[in-house]
C-alpha positions as CSV (number, residue, x, y, z in Angstrom):
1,X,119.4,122.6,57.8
2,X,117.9,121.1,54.8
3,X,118.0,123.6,52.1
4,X,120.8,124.2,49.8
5,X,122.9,127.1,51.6
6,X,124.3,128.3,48.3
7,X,120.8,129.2,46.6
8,X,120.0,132.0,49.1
9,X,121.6,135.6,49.7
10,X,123.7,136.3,52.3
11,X,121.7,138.6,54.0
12,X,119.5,138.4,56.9
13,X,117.3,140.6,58.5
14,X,115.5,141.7,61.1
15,X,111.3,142.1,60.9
16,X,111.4,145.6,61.2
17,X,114.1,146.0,58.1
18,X,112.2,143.9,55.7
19,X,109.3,146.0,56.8
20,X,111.4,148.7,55.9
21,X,112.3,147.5,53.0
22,X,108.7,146.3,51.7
23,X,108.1,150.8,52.2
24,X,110.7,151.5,50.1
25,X,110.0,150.0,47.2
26,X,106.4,150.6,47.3
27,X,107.7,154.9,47.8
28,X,109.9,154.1,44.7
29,X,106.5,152.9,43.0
30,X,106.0,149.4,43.1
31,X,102.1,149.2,44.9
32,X,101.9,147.1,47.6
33,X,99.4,144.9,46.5
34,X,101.5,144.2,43.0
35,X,104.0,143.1,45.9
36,X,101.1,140.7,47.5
37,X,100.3,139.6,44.2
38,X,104.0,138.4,43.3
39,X,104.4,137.1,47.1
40,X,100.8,134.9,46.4
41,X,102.3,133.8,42.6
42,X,106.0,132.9,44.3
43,X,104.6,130.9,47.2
44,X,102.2,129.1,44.8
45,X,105.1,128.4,42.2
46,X,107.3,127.0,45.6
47,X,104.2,124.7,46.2
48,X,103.6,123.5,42.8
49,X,107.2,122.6,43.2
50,X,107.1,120.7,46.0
51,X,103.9,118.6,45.7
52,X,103.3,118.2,41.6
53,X,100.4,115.8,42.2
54,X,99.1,117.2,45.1
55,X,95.9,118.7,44.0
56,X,94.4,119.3,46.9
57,X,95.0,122.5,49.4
58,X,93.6,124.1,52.7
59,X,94.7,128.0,53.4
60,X,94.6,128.6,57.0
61,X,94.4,132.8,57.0
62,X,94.4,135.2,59.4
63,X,94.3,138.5,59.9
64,X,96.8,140.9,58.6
65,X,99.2,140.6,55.3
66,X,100.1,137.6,55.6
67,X,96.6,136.3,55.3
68,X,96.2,138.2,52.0
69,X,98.9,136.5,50.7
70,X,97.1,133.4,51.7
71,X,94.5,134.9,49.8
72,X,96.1,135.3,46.6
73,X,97.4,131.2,46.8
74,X,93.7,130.3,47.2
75,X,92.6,132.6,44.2
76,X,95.5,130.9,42.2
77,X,94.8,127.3,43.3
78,X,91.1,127.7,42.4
79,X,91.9,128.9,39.2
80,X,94.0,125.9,38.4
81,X,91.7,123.4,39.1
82,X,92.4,122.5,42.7
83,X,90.1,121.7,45.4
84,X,90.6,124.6,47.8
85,X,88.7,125.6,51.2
86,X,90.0,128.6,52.6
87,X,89.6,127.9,57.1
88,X,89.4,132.0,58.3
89,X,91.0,132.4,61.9
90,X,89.2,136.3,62.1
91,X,86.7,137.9,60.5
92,X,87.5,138.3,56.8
93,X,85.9,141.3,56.5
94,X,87.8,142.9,59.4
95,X,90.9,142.9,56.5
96,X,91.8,146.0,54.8
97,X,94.1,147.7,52.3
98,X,96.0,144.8,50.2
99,X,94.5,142.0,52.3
100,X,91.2,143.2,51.7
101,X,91.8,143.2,48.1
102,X,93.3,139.7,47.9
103,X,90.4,138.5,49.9
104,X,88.0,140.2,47.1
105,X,89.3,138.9,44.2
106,X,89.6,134.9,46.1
107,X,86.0,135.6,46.5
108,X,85.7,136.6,42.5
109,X,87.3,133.5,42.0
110,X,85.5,130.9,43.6
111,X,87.2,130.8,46.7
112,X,84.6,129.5,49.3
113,X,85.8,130.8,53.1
114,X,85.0,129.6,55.7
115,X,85.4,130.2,60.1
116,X,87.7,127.6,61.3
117,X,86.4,125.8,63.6
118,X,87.7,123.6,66.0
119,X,85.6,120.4,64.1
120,X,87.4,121.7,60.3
121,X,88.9,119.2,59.0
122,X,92.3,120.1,56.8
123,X,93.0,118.4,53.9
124,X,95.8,118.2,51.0
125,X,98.9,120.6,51.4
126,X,97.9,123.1,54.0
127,X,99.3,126.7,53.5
128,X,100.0,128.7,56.7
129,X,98.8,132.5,56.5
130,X,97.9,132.9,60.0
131,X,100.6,134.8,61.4
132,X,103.0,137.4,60.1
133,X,106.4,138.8,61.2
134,X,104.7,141.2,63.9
135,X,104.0,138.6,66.4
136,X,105.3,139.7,69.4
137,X,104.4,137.3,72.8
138,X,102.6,134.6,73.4
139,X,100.6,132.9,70.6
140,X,96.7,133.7,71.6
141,X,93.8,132.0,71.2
142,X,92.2,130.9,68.5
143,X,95.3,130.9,66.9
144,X,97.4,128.1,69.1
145,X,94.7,125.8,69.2
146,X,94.7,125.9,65.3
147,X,98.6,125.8,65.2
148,X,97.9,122.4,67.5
149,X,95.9,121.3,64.9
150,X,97.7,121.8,62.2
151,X,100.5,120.4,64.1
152,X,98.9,117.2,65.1
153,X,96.8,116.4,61.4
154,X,100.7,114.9,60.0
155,X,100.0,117.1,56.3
156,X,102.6,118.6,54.5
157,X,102.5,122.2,55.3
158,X,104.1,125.6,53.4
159,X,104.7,128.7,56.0
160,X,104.1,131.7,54.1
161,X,107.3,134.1,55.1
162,X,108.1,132.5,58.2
163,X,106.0,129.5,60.4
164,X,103.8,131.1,62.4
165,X,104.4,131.7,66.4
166,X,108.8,131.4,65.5
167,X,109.9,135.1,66.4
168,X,111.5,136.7,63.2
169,X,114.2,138.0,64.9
170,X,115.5,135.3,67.6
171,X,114.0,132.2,66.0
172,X,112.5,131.2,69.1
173,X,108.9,129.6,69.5
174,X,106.5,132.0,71.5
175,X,104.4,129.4,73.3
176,X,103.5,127.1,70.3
177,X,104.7,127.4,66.3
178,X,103.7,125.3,63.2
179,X,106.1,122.8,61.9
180,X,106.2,123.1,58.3
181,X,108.4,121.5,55.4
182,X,108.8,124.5,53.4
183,X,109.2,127.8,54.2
184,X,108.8,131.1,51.5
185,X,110.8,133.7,52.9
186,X,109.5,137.0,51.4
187,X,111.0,139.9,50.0
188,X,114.3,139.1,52.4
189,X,115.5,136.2,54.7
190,X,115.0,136.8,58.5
191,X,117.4,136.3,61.0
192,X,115.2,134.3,63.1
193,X,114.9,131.5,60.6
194,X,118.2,130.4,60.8
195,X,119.2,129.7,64.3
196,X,117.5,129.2,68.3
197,X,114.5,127.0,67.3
198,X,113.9,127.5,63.9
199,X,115.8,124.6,62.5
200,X,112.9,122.0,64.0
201,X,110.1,124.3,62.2
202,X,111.1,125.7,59.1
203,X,111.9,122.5,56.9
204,X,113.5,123.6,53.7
205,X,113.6,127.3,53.2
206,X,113.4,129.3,49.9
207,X,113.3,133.6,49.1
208,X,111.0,134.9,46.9
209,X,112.5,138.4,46.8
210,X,109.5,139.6,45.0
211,X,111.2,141.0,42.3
212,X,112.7,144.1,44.3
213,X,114.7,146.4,42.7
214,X,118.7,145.1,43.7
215,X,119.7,148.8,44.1
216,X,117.1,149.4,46.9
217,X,117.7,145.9,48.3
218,X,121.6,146.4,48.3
219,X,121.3,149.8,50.1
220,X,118.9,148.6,53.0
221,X,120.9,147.7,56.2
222,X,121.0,144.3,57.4
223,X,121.2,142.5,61.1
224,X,123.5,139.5,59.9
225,X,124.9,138.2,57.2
226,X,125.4,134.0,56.6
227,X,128.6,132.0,55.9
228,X,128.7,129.9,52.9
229,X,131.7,128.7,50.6
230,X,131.5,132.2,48.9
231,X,132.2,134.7,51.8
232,X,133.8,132.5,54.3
233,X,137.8,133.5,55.0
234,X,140.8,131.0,53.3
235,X,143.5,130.1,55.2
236,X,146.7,131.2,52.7
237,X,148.1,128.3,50.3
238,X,152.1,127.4,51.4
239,X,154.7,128.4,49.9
240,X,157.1,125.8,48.8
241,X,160.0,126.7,51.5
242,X,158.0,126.7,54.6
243,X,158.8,125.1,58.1
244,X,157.1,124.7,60.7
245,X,158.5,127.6,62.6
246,X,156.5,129.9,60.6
247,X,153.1,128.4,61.3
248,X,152.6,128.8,64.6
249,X,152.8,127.7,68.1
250,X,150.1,126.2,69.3
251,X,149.7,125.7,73.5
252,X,146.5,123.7,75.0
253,X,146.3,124.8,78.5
254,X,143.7,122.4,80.5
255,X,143.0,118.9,82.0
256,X,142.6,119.0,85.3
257,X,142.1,115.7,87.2
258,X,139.7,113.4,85.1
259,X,139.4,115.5,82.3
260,X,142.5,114.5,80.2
261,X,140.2,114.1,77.5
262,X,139.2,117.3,75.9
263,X,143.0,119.1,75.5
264,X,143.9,116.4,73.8
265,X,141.1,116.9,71.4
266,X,142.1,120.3,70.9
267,X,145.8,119.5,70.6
268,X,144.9,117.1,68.1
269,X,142.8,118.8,66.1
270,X,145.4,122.0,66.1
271,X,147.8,119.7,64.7
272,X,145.6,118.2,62.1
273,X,145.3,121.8,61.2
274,X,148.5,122.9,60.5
275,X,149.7,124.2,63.6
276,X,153.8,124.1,62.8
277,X,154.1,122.7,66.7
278,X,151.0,122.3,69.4
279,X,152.1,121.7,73.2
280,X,150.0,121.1,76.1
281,X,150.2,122.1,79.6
282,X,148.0,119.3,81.5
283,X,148.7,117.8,84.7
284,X,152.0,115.4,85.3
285,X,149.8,112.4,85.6
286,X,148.4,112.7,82.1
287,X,151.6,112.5,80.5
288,X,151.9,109.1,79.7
289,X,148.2,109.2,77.7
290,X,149.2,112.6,75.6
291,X,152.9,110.7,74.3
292,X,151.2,107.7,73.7
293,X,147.7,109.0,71.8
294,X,149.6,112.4,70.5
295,X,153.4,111.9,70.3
296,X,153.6,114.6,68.0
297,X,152.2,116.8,70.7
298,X,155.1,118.2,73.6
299,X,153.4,117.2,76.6
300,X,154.6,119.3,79.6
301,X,153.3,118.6,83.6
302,X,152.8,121.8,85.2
303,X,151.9,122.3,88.9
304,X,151.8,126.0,89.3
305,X,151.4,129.6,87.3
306,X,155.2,129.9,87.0
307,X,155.7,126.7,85.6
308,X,153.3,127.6,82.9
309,X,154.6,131.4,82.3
310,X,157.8,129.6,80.9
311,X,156.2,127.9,78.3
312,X,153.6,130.8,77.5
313,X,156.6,132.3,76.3
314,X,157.4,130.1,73.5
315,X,153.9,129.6,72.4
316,X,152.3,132.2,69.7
317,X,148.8,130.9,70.6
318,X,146.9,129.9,73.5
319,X,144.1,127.2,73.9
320,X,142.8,128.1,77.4
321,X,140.2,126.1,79.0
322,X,138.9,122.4,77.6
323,X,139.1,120.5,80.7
324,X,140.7,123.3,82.8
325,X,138.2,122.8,86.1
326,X,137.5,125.4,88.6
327,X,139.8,124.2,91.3
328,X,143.0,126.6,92.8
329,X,145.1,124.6,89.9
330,X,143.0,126.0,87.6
331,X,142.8,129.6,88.8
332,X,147.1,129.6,89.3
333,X,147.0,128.7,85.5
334,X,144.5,130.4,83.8
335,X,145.8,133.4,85.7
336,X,148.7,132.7,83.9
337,X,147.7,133.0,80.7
338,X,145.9,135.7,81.0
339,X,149.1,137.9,81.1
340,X,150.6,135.8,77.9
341,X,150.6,138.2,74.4
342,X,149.7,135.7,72.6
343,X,146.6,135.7,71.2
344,X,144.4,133.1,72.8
345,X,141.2,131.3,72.7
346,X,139.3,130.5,75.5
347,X,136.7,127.5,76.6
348,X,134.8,125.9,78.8
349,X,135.8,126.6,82.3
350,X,138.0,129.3,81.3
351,X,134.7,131.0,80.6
352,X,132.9,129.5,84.1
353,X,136.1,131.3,85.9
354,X,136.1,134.7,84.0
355,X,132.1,134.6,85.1
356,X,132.9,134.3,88.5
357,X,135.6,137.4,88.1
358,X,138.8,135.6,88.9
359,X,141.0,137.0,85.8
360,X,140.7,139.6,83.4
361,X,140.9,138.6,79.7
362,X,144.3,139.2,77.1
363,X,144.8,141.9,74.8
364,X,143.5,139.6,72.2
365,X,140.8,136.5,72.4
366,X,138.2,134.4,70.9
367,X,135.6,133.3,73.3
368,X,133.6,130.1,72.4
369,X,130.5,129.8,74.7
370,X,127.9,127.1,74.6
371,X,124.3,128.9,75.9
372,X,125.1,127.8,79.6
373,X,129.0,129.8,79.3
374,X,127.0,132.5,77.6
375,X,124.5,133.1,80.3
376,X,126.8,133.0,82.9
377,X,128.8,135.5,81.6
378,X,126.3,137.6,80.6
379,X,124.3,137.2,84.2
380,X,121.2,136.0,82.6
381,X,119.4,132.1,82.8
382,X,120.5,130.0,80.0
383,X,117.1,130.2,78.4
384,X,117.4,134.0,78.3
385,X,120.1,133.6,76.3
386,X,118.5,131.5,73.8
387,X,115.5,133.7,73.8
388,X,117.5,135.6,71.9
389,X,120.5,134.8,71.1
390,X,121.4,136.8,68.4
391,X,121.2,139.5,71.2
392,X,123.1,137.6,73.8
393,X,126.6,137.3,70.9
394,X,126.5,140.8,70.1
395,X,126.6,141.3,73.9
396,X,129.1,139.7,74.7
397,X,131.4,140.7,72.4
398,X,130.9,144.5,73.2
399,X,131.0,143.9,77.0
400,X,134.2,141.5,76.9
401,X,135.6,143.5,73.1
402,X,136.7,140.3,72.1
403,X,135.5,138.2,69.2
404,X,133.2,135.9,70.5
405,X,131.6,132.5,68.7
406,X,128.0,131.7,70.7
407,X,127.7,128.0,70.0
408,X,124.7,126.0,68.9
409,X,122.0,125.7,66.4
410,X,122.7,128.4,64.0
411,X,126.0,129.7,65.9
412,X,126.4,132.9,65.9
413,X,130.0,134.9,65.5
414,X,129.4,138.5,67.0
415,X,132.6,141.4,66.5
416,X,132.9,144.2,69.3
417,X,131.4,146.7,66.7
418,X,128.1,145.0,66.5
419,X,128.4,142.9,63.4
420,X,127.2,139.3,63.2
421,X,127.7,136.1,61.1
422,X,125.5,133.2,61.3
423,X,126.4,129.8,60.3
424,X,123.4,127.6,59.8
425,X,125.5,124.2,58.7
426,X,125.6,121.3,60.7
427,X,123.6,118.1,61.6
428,X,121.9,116.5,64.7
429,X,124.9,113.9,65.4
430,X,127.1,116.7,66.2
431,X,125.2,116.9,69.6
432,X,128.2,115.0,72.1
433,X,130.7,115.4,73.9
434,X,134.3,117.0,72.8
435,X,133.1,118.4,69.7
436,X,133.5,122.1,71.3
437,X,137.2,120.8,72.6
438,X,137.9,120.4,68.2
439,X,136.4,123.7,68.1
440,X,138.4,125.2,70.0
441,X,142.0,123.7,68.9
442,X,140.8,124.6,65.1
443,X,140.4,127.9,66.0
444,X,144.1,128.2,67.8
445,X,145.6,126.4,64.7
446,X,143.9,128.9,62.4
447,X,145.0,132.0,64.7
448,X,148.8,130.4,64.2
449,X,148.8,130.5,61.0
450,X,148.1,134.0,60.3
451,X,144.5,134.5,60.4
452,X,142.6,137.2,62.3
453,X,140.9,136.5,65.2
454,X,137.5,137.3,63.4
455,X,138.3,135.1,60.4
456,X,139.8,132.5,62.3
457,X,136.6,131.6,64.0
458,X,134.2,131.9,61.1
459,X,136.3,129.4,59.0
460,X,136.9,127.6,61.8
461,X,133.1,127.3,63.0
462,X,132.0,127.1,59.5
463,X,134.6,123.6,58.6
464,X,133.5,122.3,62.0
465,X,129.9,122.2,60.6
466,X,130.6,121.0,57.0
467,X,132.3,118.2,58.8
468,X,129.9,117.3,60.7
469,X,127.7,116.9,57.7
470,X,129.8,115.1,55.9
471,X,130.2,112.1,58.7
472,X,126.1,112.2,59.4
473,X,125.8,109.8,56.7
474,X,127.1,107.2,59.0
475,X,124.5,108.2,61.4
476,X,124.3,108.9,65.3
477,X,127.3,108.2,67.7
478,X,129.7,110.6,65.9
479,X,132.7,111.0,68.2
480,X,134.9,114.4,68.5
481,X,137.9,113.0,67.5
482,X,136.4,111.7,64.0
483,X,136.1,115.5,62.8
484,X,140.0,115.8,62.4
485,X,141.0,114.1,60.0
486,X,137.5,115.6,57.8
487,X,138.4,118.8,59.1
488,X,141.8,118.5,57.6
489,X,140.6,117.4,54.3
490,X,138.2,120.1,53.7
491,X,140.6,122.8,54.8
492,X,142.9,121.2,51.8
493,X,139.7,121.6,49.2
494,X,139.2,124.6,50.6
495,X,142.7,125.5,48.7
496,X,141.8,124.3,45.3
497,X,144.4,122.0,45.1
């Protein structure tokens, strides 16, 4: 994402909370247009901002609040000097209460409106008013072709709240949405502008929290709350007489034939993150490429369940899955693990197998789908999941009550109890194979050392993204194995020391 994730509050909501919210502070006296007014002043401060020589803007309004605060821009614009034409998509004078008002005093102030039409032509920076946070289905007519438009004319563009035709809550597109640069969040962030596919329409985002009294904003629930450098979980600093023996045993469990790839990643990356001692159960033919790459790694062959139960015993952590297959070796060992203690994390086709019923989960896990896992656990297509995928985490974790981490674009970290964290860092070049394989060994290294299950994959899927970010400078072809050694750096800042 390109905003600065330490400017904005933690908090994200729903629409129907910051609807909520937007009631109770006009019941505890603040009138609601005084709240339009400030929304109007806050979006034209952003733009100001954003395009100092610009002088030039086009307000594309439509029907509800959020075209009065489209309104209120227009009024403000005019007033400065700016050459301003105000494109209707409705009837202005269907508009009431606030919006009515805003549209008034526009008029008062020189604002000259005017029907879109399919011939308008848009000029300078064009402000988005046309939709609000009610949207619910398919954008309709006159109102996609205008999105198209807008779309297709290559101006900068400022979404008023959120870009019109991206769902609020899920972040997905319903049918068409507008791409804009900047994005004025109003009175509090929404869920839906974080993750699914917001990140490819929201450009930078900023909150204009409308000046809402803290004590009414602090007591109004929330859906999710984000991960940044202030509220994400430390690993412990060392103390001076540590061994390894007190920081865990790490055990990667996976690589069937042809995949001998992605446990090493994950052993490699548990060791680069302090694992005291990572072994990995692969098959006997891989052996030679685990001593050579990892010889730091105990590389055991194992052809069968009771081969494996012995070393499950010395292990406090299990990796199950990266490279695992679906084949009867890879049944005989997963159902292996599943009776370990040990707390475990599970992948890839350890997911694909649990889908398909052959095993029954630990006591205690982390699950780590990608949309595709996700659906097929949950029974659904994959692009039901990321309809809504803030939906498909928390249900996953209350039907499997297990922590569980639902990869992708603004991942999402859902607890059994119904609570959510998002973590909207990352970059593009992260999109390859094997980076879900370092996932997945970071979040067994964390679990050895003490951490929670919760907390182990929030700082775990929150340094996988900073990582990222830190080697797109070098641009596209990022490979998996390049995170470790960042990875192990940042977990060292992340200590002070």
């Amino acid at each position: 994402m390109p905003h600065s994730p330490e400017i904005l509050p933690l908090a994200l909501y729903s629409a129907a909370q910051v609807r909520e919210l937007d009631q109770r502070l006009i019941a505890a006296g603040t009138p609601a247009f005084t709240l339009m007014q400030r929304a109007g002043e806050a979006i034209w401060q952003a733009l100001g901002e954003r395009w100092p020589r610009m002088r030039e803007l086009t307000v594309l309004a439509g029907k509800g609040n959020n075209a009065g605060d489209g309104y209120v821009v227009a009024a403000l614009a005019q007033q400065a000097g700016w050459q301003v034409q105000l494109l209707s998509v409705g009837e202005p004078a269907a508009l009431s209460g606030s919006a009515a008002q805003a549209r008034d005093a526009a008029v008062a102030a020189g604002v000259a409106v005017q029907p879109w039409q399919a011939s308008s032509v848009l000029r300078g920076v064009v402000l988005d008013a046309l939709l609000g946070t009610g949207l619910r289905g398919a954008v309709s007519q006159p109102f996609a072709q205008v999105i198209e438009a807008l779309n297709a004319s290559g101006l900068p563009v400022l979404a008023a709240d959120l870009p019109s035709g991206l769902c609020a809550d899920t972040g997905q597109v319903l049918g068409v949405a507008v791409r804009a640069e900047l994005t004025v969040s109003l009175i509090g962030l929404k869920l839906g502008l974080f993750t699914g596919q917001a990140a490819s329409y929201v450009g930078a985002v900023r909150l204009a929290d409308l000046q809402a009294d803290p004590a009414i904003v602090a007591s109004q629930a929330y859906s999710a709350l984000r991960l940044t450098d202030s509220n994400v979980p430390r690993l412990a600093p060392r103390s001076p007489g540590v061994h390894k023996g007190q920081l865990g045993h790490v055990l990667v469990v996976g690589g069937e034939r042809g995949f001998a790839g992605a446990p090493m990643l994950s052993a490699q990356m548990a060791l680069r993150a302090g694992a005291g001692l990572v072994s990995l159960a692969t098959r006997t033919e891989h052996l030679p490429a685990v001593q050579a790459r990892l010889p730091e790694v105990m590389g055991a062959g194992v052809a069968s369940a009771n081969q494996l139960l012995r070393l499950t015993q010395a292990a406090s952590v299990l990796a199950v899955g990266p490279g695992l297959g679906q084949t009867a070796w890879s049944r005989s060992l997963l159902s292996a693990a599943a009776i370990s203690p040990a707390a475990q994390v599970w992948d890839a086709d350890a997911l694909n197998l649990l889908a398909q019923g052959a095993v029954k989960l630990p006591d205690v896990a982390v699950l780590t789908p990608h949309p595709g896992e996700a659906a097929r656990l949950l029974g659904l297509s994959t692009a039901q999941v990321q309809a809504d995928r803030p939906a498909a985490a928390r249900a996953l974790a209350q039907r499997y009550q297990q922590v569980c981490l639902l990869k992708g674009a603004g991942s999402l970290i859902a607890a059994p109890d119904g609570r959510l964290w998002l973590c909207e860092r990352g970059n593009p070049v992260m999109a390859g194979a094997g980076l879900g394989d370092v996932l997945t060994g970071l979040i067994a290294a964390l679990l050895a050392q003490g951490l929670a299950p919760l907390a182990a994959a929030q700082l775990a899927v929150y340094v996988h993204a900073c990582a990222g970010e830190r080697l797109a400078v070098k641009g596209a072809g990022l490979a998996a194995s390049d995170l470790c050694e960042v990875i192990r750096a940042l977990l060292q800042e992340q200590l002070g020391v």
